[in-house]
N, C-alpha and C positions, 0 to 999 in steps of 0.2 A: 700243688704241694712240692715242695722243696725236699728231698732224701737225700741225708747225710750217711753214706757208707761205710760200714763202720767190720772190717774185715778183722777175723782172728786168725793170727799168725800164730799155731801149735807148735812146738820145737817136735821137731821130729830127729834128729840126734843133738845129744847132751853135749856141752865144750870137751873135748877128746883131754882136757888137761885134768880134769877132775875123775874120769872113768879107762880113761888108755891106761894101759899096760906095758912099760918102760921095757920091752925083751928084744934082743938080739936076735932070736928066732922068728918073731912077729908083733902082731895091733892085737891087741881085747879086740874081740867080739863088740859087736853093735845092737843093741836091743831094739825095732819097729816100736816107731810111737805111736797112738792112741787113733791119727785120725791120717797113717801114714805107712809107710812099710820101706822097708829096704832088700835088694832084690842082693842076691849072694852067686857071685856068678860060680858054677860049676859045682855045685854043694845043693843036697835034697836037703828037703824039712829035719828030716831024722839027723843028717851029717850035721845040722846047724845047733839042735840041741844038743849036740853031741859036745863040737868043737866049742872051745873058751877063745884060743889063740888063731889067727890067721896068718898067712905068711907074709913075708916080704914082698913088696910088687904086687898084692892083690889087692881087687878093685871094688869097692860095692857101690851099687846105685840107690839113689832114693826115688821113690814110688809115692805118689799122693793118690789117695782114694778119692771118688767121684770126677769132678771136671775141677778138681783144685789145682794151680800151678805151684812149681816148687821158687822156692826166692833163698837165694844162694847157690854154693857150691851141688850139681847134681849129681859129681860123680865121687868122690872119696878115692883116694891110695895107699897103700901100708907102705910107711918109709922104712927105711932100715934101722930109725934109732926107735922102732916100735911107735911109733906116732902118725896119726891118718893125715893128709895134706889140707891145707886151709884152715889151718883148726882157729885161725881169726875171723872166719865167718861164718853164721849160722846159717843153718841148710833148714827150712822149714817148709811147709805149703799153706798157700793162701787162696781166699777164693779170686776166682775170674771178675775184672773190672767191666762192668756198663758204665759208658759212657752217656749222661746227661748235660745238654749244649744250654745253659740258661740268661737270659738278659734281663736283667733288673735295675729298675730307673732309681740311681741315687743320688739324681737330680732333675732338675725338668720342672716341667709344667705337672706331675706327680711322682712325686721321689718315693713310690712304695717300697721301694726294694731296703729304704733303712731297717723298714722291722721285717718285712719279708724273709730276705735271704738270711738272716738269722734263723729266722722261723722252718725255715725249710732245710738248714743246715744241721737243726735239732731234730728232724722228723728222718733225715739222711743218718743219723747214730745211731736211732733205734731201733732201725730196720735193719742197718749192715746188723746190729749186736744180736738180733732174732735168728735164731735158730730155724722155726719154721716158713721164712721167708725168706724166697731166695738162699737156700743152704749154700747154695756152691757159687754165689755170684755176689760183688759188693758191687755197692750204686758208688758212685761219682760223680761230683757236681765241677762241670766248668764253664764259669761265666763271668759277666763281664758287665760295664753300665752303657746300659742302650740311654741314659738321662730323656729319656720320652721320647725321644726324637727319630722317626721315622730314615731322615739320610742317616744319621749314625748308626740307625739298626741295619741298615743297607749294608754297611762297612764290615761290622760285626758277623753280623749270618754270615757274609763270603768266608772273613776267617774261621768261622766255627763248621764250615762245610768243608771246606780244604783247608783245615790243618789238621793231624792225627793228634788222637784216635778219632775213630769213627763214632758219632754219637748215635744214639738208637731213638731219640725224643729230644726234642726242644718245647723248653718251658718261655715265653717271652711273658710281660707283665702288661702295658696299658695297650688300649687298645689301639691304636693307631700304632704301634709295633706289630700288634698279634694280626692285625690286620696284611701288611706286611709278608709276615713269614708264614700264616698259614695260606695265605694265595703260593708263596712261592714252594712252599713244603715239599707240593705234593709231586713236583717234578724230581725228589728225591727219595718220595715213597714214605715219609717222615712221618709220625704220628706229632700234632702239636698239643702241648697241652699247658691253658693259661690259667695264672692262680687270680688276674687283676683285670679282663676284658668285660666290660659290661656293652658295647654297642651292640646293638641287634642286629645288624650287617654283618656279623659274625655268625651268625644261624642260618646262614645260606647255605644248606649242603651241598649245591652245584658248584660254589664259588670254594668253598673250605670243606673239602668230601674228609679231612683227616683231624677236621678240629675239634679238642671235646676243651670245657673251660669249669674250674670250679667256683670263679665268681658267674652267679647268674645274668644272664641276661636284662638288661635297663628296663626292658616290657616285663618285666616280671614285675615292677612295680604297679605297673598299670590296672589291672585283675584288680589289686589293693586298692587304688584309685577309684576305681568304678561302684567297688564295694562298700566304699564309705562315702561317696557319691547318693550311693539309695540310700544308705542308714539315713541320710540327712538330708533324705527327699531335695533331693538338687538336679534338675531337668535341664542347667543350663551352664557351662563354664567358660572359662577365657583360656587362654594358654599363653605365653612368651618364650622363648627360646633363643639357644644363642646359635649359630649358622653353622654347623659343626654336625657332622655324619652319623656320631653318634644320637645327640639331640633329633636331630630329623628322624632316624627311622624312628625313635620311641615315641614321637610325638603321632607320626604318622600308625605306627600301630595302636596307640591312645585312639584317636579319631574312629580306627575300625573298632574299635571294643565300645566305644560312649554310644556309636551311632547303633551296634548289635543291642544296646540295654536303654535305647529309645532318650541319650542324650543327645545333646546339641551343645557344639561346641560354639556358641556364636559371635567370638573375637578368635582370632592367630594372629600375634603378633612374633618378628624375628628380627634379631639385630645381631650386627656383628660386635663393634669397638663399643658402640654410645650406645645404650638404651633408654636418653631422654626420651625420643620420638615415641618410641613403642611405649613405654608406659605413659604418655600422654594421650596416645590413641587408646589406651585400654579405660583409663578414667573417660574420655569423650564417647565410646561405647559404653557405659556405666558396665563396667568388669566388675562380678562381686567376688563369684569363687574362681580364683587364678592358682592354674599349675605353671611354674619357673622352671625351667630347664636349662641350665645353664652352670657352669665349671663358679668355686669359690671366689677367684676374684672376680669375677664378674658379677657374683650374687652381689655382693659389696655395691657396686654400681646402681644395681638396680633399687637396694633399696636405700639408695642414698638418694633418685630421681625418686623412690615410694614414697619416700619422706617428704618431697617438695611438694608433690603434686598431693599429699592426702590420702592417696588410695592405703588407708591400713583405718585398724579401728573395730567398733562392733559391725558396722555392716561389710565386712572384706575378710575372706580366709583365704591363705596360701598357702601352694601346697610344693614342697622344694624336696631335695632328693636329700637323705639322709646321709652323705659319707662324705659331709662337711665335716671340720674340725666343732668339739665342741663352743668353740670361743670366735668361732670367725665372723662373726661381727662385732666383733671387740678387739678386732686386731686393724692397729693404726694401716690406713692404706692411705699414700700421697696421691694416689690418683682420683679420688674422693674428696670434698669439701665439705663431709658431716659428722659432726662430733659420735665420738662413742655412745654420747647417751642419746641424740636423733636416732641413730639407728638400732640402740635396743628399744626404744620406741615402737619404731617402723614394723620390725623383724618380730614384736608380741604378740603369742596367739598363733602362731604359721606352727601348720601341720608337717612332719616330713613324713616319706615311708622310707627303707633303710632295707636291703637283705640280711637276714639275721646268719651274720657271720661269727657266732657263738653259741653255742648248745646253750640255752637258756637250761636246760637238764643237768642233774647232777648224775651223768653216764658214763661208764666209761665202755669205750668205744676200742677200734683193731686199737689203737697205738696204746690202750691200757692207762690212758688219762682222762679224768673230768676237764671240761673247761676252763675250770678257774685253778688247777695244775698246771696245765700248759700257760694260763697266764703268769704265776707264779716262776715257773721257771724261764718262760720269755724273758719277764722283768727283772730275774737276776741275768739273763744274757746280755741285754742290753745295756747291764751294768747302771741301771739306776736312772736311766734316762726321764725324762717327761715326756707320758704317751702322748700327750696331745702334741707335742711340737716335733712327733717323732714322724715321718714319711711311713705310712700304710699301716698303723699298727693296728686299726681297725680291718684290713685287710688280710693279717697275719695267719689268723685261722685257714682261712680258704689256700695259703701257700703253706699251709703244715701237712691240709689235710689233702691235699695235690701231691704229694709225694707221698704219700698214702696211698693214693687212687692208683698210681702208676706204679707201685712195689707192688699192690696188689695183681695188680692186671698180667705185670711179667712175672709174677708167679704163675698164675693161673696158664699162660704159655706153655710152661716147661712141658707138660705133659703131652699137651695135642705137639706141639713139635717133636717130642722125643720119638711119638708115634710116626709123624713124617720123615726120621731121620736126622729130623735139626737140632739147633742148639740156637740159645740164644746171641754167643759169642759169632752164629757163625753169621750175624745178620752187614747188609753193606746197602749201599743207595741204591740196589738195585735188586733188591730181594724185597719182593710183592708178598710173598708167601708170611715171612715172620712182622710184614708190617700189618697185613690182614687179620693175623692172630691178635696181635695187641688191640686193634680195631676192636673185635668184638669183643673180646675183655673189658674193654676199658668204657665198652656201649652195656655190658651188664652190669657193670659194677653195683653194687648197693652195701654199704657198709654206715655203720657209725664211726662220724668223728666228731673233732672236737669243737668244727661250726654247726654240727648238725645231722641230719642222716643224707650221705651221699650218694648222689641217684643223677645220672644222666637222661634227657630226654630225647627224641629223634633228630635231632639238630645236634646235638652235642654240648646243649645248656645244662648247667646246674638247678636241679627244682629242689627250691629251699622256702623257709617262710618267712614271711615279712614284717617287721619288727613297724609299728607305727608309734609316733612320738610328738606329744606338742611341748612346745616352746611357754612354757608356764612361769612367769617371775625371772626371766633369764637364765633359765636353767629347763633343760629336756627331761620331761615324763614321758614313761611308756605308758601309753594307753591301749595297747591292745597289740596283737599278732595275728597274722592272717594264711592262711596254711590254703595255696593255691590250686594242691593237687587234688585237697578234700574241699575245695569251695567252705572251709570252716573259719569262721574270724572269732578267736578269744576277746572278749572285752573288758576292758577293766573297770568301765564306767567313771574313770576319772579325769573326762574331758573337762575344761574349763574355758567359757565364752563371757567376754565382756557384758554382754547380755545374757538376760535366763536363758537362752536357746541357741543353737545354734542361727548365721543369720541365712536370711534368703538368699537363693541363686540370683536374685534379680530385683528390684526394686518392685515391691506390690502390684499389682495394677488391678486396682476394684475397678470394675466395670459399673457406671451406674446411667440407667435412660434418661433420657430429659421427657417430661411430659410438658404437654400444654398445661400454663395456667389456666388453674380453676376457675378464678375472677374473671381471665379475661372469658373463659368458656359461657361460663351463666352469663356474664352480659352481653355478651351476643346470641343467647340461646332467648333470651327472654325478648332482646328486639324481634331475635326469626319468631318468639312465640307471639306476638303482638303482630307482626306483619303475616301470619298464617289465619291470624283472628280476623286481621282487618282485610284478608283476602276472600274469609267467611263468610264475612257481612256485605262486600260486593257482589260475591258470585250470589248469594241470599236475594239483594237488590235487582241486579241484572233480572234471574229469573222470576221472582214476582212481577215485574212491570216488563216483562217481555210483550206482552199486548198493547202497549204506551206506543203508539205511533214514534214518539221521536227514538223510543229505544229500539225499533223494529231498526229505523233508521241507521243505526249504529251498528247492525249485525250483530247481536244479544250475543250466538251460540259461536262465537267467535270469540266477543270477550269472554263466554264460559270459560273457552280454552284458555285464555290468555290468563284470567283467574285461578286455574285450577293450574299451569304449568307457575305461577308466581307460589305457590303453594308449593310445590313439589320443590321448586329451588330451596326455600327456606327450611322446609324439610329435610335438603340437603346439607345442612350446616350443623344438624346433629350428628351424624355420622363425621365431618368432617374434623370435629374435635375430640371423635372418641377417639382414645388410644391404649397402646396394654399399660395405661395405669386403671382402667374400665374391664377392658377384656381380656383373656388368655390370647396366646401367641396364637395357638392352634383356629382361632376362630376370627381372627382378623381378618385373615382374607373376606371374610362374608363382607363385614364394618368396607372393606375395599369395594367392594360391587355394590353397592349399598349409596355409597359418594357416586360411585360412574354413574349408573343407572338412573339415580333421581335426578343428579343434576342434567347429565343428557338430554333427557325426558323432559324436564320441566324448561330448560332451553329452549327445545324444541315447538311443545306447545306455546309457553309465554310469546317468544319472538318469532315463533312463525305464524302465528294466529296474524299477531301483528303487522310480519313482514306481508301477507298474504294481502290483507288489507291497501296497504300503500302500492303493491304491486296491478293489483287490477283498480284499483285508481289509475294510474298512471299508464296503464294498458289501456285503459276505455279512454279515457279525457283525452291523452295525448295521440291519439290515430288520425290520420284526415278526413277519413272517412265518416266517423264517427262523431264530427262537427256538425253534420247537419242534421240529427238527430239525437240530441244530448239526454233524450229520457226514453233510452233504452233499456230494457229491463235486462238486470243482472241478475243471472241465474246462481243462486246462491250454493248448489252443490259443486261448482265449478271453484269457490272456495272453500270448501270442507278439502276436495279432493286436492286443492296445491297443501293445503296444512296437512294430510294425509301422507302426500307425498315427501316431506320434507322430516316428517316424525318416519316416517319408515327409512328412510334412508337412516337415520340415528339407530336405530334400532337392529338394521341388519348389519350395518358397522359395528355397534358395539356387540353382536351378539358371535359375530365374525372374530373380534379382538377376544372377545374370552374364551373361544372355543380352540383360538390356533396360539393365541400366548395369553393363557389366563394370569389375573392379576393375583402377586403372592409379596410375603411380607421380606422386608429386607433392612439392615441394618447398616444404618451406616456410621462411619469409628469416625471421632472427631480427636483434635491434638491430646494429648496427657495432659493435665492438669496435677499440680502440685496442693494438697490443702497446707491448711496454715499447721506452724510446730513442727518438730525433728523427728518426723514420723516417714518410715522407711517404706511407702505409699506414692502409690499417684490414682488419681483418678482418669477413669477412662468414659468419657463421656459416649454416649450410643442413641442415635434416632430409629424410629422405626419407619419406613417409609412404606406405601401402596405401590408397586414397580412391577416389571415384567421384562422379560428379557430383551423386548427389542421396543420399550418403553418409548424412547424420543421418537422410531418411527411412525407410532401407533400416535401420539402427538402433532408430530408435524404432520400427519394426513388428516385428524380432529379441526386442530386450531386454522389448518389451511382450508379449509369446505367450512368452518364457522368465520372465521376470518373474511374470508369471502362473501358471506352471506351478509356479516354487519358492514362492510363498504356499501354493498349493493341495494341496503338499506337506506342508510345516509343519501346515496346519489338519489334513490326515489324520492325519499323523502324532500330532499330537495326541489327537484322538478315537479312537486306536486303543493306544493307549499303555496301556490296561487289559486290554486282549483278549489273552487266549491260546489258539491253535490251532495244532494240530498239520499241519493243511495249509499251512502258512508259517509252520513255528515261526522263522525270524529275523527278524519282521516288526519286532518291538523295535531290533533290530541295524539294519536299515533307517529306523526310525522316525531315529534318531541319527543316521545319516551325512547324510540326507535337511538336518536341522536345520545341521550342518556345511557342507555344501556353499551351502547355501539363505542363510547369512550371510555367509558367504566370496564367494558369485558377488553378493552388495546390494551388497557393500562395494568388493568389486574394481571392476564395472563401472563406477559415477562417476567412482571414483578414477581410474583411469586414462584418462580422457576427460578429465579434468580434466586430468590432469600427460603430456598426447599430447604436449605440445612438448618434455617430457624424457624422450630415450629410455632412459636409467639405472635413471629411477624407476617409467616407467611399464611396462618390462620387467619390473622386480625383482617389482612390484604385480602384475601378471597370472600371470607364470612360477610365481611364489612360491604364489600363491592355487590355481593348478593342480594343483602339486605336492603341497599340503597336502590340499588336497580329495581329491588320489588317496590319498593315502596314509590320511587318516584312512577312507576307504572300504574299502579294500583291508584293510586293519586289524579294523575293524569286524567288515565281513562275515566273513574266511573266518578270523581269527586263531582268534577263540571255537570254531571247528570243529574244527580241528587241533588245540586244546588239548585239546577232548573225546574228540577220536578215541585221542587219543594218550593222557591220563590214564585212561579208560574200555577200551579197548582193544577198539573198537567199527571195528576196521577191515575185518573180515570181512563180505564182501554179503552177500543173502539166501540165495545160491547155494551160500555156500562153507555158511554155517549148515546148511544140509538136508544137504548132504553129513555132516556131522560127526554131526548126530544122526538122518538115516536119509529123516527124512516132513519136508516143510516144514507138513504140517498139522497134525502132531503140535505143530511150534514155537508155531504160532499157537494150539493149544489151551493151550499153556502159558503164553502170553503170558494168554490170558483168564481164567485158571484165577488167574493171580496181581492179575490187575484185579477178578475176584470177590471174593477176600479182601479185600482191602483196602477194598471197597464193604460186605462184612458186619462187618469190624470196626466200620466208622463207624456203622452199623446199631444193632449190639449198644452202643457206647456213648450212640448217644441217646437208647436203650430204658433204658438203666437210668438214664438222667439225670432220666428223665419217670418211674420207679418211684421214685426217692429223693422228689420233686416231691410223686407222690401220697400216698405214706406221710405225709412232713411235714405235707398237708393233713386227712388221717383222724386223727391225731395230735392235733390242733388242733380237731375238729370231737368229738370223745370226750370232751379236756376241758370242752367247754362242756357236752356231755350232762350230765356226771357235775357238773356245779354246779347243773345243773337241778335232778338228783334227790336234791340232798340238801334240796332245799325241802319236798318229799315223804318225809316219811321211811318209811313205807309200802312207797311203790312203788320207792323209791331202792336198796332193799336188792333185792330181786328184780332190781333193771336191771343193779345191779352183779355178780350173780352168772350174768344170763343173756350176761355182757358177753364176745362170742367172742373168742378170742384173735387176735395180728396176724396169727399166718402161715394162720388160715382167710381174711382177707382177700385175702392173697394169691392163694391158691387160686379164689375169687372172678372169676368171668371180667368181670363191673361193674366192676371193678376196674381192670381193664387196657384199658376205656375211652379212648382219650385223648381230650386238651382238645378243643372245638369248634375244627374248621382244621386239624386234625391228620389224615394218613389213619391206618388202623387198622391194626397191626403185626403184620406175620404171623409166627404162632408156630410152623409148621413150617419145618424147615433148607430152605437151599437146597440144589434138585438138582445134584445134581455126578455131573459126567462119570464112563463108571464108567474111563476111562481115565486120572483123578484118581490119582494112588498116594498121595500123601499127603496124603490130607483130614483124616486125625488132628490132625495141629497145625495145621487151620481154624480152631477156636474152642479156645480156653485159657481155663481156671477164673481171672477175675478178671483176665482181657485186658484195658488197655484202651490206645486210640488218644490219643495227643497231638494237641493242636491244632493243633500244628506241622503235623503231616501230613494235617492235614485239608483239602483241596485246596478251591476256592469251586468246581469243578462238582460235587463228591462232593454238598455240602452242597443243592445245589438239588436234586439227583437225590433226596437225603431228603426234602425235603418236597412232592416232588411227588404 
């Protein structure tokens, strides 16, 4: 506040030409005026009513009551032509001058001081003219234009501290002045007090221990900020700022107030000169509700870059400080390239908050004005100006009612100092004492004025309320006030948004899951329920004809397993498709263990029954040892226990995995998706996934001991792919499905690791690979069986056999009876293969004899006639020799049974065996 001193000078004697007494002997007498006395030297009270005339040469003084000084002549003399001396100047008493040092920008970067110091030179008349304020002291304002500027106010303070008089308070106006001179104040003990400082670096009480200010604090907005923040359920903002001390600390005290009421700020943008960048970064963050912090021309800038980029409209609100001019986006700026009407455009709709620097109340307050009084007589001081083009007239208030705050407070003085002996004239830079008094005074203060009710807080801010205002048709409505000491916000309810509602902090984001298709589900549930049938009907088959010889053959309770684990996989592919479009969240985990478990299990028996198989194949057949006794009996518990051992290993593994990191549901966030149409939405796509916290390791130890198991498959299978035996004659049939499965489980695995984030594909991929692997097993194995059974008519056990023909040992005699034959036929043809052989060779060794002896003709003739014929050769037991390597061919039949009936057609004249039917063990058993 600004105090205009407004001192009454009393005449304390009358012009001596209108009241003296023209006499040769002496002066008229002098009557004491009203608020004054005149002292009569050497004359009591009585002698003075007495005496009219005084003499020649006598002196009288004048005397002011209280701490008034006199102004004029103090001492008076009787001249001799009866007339008292000076009588051209009047002797009166006035009050004692305080000195106020003030700086007001009446130009700059904020020229408040044009309505200011008017404003506080009005509030400086009322107070000298008051009677009960300050009685015996007038205020004094002297000051000067700081034009905003920080070195100029450097220059100024030096003069207003060393030049006389002494000032007792300094009033400075923006902040970066008051910044300034309350750092330096306090090394002169100076009370400072600002009518125009909003930065909140000014509420430092370490830094400014003497500053009080009656424009509020810039965080005082903030409170208001936060408050209409929740009104409008907003949990998310942007911010932009211009690089400036002030802007920082209130952006930075914002940040602590959003993140105390659970918001998130999550864009800061700052710029100095240009703020293309920053509001380009604010749109590429999708910014909706944006606070601006930043001085009038620079707003201008901003939403001139608002206007390029789009950020305004129904889904964007701004939120900018209120002690803008009315019209200042309408005010041509060169620095700018957007017409008047882009930026009433841009700027439609923007919220401000504003310190209500106007008693909204019709009060009248200490200075004995309503509000809209003091602006009535402002605007005749100003002599008619236009407030809007006027520097600070919205500021006005808080410098009227500043020199208010500080009449009051050196009032309140007087007394505690009169008790210490002081005076407030007796104050100098260096009296701690009368600077400590105004201190607390001016820290109690609470008064009405004409911005408001006056009240300092522990910092030395003004606590006032907050006027909020939107920007409606190009013109500002208030819609509400917000009263920060009582957390009270008035509403008007006259907001208005482009949309019914206000918009969202943030662009929607529905969360929606993806499920597996339903189609693709039921068709691969109906293939798993058809291969779970046709899994029925084999293991059905198996064990009825488990007493069929050829199926004993094949290890029945083997393929059991292998039937019953192809069943369990397919059964795996129900769970595998359920998801929470089927289930609750809470119980998917089960649907999780459900998949492990069966599949596991049914892996284990299907392909290890299997593997088991190819395994002791390829153990017995390929030993050296083991060559010379090929019909060794295989002890069939010795396969139960490798498929035991290979399912328990699954088993303590997986029961190991659920108990140290069990499986639980997990979601995983795919990119935003936009739907179609101008809807202020995105779609957030969500899977649910079966996981566990340490997920890939409990995999790569799975897929690596399975992995390993289907190579070491394939190699046996391989290296057994020539062997035939009757103790596992479908080992071949095994060797195949083993190879089938063993590509199918390479190829699935990655893949669907790979394509985990699509549940369509990575279903199709596993379900599909399941389905196929049963079925080419299931196939495999027991098709070939029932076709043999069935085209052979091999469906009778060994049981029913002996019934029908009497002896089961009789059977097997005839089983042997017909494996003889068939070993002597292949006998009898390799005996005469080696007698065509030798013939060819005696054939061959005669002619050469017979060339001999014709050289001799002598003895040629005798050789030729002693020369035996072939068939003595025959006869010849030399003869029947064979080749070295060869064993020796036995010429008697083989014994037969005499329980044989038909050994007649054993050997037939000129029998011979094809080589079709000559089997590769028949063959070794010849030349053994």
């Amino acid at each position: 506040m600004k105090l205009s001193a407004l001192f009454l000078f009393p005449a304390v004697l009358p012009f001596l030409s209108v009241s003296a007494y023209n006499s040769s002997s002496g002066c008229t007498i002098i009557r004491p005026p009203r608020d004054g006395g005149i002292r009569y030297r050497g004359l009591t009270q009585e002698q003075i009513r007495s005496v009219q005339v005084l003499p020649v040469d006598y002196e009288i003084e004048y005397i002011c009551r209280g701490h008034r000084m006199i102004v004029g002549p103090k001492v008076r003399k009787c001249l001799p032509n009866g007339t008292w001396t000076e009588l051209n100047q009047r002797s009166r008493c006035r009050k004692k001058k305080l000195y106020i040092g003030a700086l007001f920008p009446m130009s700059g970067g904020w020229p408040g001081g044009q309505a200011c110091l008017p404003s506080a030179q009005m509030a400086l008349d009322l107070v000298n003219k008051r009677s009960d304020i300050l009685p015996d002291y007038e205020l004094e304002l002297i000051h000067y234009d700081s034009m905003c500027d920080p070195g100029e106010a450097t220059k100024l303070l030096y003069d207003l501290l060393y030049t006389e008089p002494i000032k007792i308070v300094l009033m400075p106006g923006c902040s970066s002045v008051s910044t300034l001179v309350a750092e330096a104040s306090r090394m002169w003990n100076l009370i400072v007090l600002s009518y125009g400082s909003s930065s909140p670096a000014l509420s430092n009480r370490q830094r400014f221990p003497t500053f009080f200010r009656t424009h509020p604090s810039a965080t005082l907005h903030n409170p208001t900020r936060v408050q209409l923040f929740q009104k409008w359920k907003w949990t998310k903002i942007a911010t932009i700022q211009q690089t400036t001390e002030v802007f920082t600390s209130t952006l930075d005290d914002l940040e602590q107030r959003v993140k105390e009421a659970g918001i998130e700020i999550s864009v800061r943008q700052s710029f100095l000169t240009d703020p293309a960048v920053a509001v380009k970064n604010l749109k590429r963050q999708d910014a909706r509700i944006i606070v601006g912090l930043f001085y009038e021309t620079e707003a201008r800038k901003v939403f001139c870059e608002v206007y390029k980029e789009k950020l305004y409209g129904k889904k964007f609100v701004w939120f900018l400080i209120g002690w803008y001019a009315d019209n200042w986006f309408k005010i041509k700026d060169p620095s700018i390239n957007c017409t008047v009407e882009q930026m009433a455009e841009a700027v439609e709709g923007h919220v401000t908050t504003e310190i209500v620097m106007l008693n909204p109340e019709t009060v009248r307050g200490a200075s004995n004005l309503t509000s809209q009084e003091f602006l009535a007589k402002l605007m005749s001081k100003l002599g008619g100006k236009n407030p809007e083009e006027t520097g600070g007239f919205q500021e006005a208030p808080l410098a009227y009612d500043a020199v208010w705050a500080l009449a009051l407070a050196l009032n309140k003085t007087v007394g505690p100092l009169r008790a210490k002996g002081l005076r407030l004239e007796d104050f100098n830079y260096n009296n701690r004492v009368i600077t400590a008094e105004i201190y607390r005074a001016l820290n109690t203060s609470s008064f009405e004025g004409v911005s408001g009710h006056v009240v300092f807080d522990a910092q030395g801010s003004r606590m006032a309320w907050t006027l909020i205002e939107q920007l409606q048709g190009g013109s500002y409505k208030k819609i509400g006030y917000y009263d920060s000491t009582k957390g009270n916000l008035s509403w008007y309810g006259n907001d208005r948004w482009i949309s019914s509602a206000p918009p969202a902090d943030q662009t929607l984001v529905i969360e929606e899951f993806r499920y597996l298709s339903q189609r693709l589900f039921v068709s691969v549930s109906v293939f798993a329920g058809f291969g779970i049938l046709l899994g029925v009907i084999c293991l059905t088959f198996n064990i009825y004809n488990s007493n069929v010889r050829y199926i004993q053959n094949s290890q029945p309770y083997l393929n059991n397993l292998t039937a019953v684990g192809c069943m369990m996989a397919l059964a795996a592919v129900f769970p595998l498709g359920i998801d929470g479009l089927h289930v609750h969240k809470t119980r998917f985990p089960v649907v999780c263990q459900f998949r492990l478990w069966l599949l596991g299990l049914g892996f284990s028996l299907a392909y290890g029954s299997m593997f088991t198989k190819i395994w002791w194949v390829h153990t017995v057949f390929t030993k050296k040892e083991e060559k010379k006794d090929r019909r060794k009996h295989l002890e069939p518990w010795k396969l139960y226990a490798t498929v035991g051992v290979l399912l328990g290993v699954d088993v303590v593994s997986l029961m190991v995995w659920q108990i140290v990191d069990p499986l639980h549901i997990t979601v995983e966030k795919f990119t935003t998706e936009a739907p179609k149409g101008d809807l202020d939405v995105l779609i957030q796509p969500l899977l649910e996934h079966c996981s566990s916290q340490k997920m890939n390791t409990w995999l790569g130890v799975v897929y690596g001991y399975k992995g390993l198991l289907l190579l070491l498959g394939i190699f046996l299978a391989y290296e057994t792919k020539s062997i035939s035996t009757e103790k596992i004659n479908d080992h071949r049939a095994v060797g195949m499905a083993i190879y089938n499965v063993a590509v199918l489980c390479m190829i699935t695995a990655p893949v669907t690791m790979i394509l985990s984030s699509q549940q369509d594909a990575s279903f199709a991929f596993a379900s599909l690979a399941i389905v196929f692997s049963v079925y080419i097993t299931l196939v495999v194995l027991f098709v070939p069986k029932m076709r043999r059974l069935i085209t052979r008519g091999e469906w009778q056990s060994d049981a029913q056999e002996t019934m029908k023909t009497g002896s089961s040992t009789n059977n097997n005699d005839d089983e042997k009876s017909r494996q003889l034959e068939r070993e002597n036929k292949e006998l009898q043809k390799i005996i005469q293969e080696k007698e065509e052989r030798v013939s060819e060779l005696r054939n061959q060794l005669s002619e050469r004899q017979a060339l001999r002896s014709r050289r001799r003709a002598s003895t040629v003739s005798n050789q030729n006639h002693s020369t035996p014929p072939l068939s003595v050769l025959h006869s010849d037991p030399r003869s029947l020799v064979p080749p070295p390597g060869y064993p020796a061919p036995t010429l008697e039949p083989h014994p037969v049974s005499s329980s044989f009936t038909n050994s007649s057609s054993l050997y037939q004249p000129d029998g011979r065996i094809s080589r079709n039917n000559c089997h590769t063990s028949r063959l070794q058993l010849l030349y053994k």
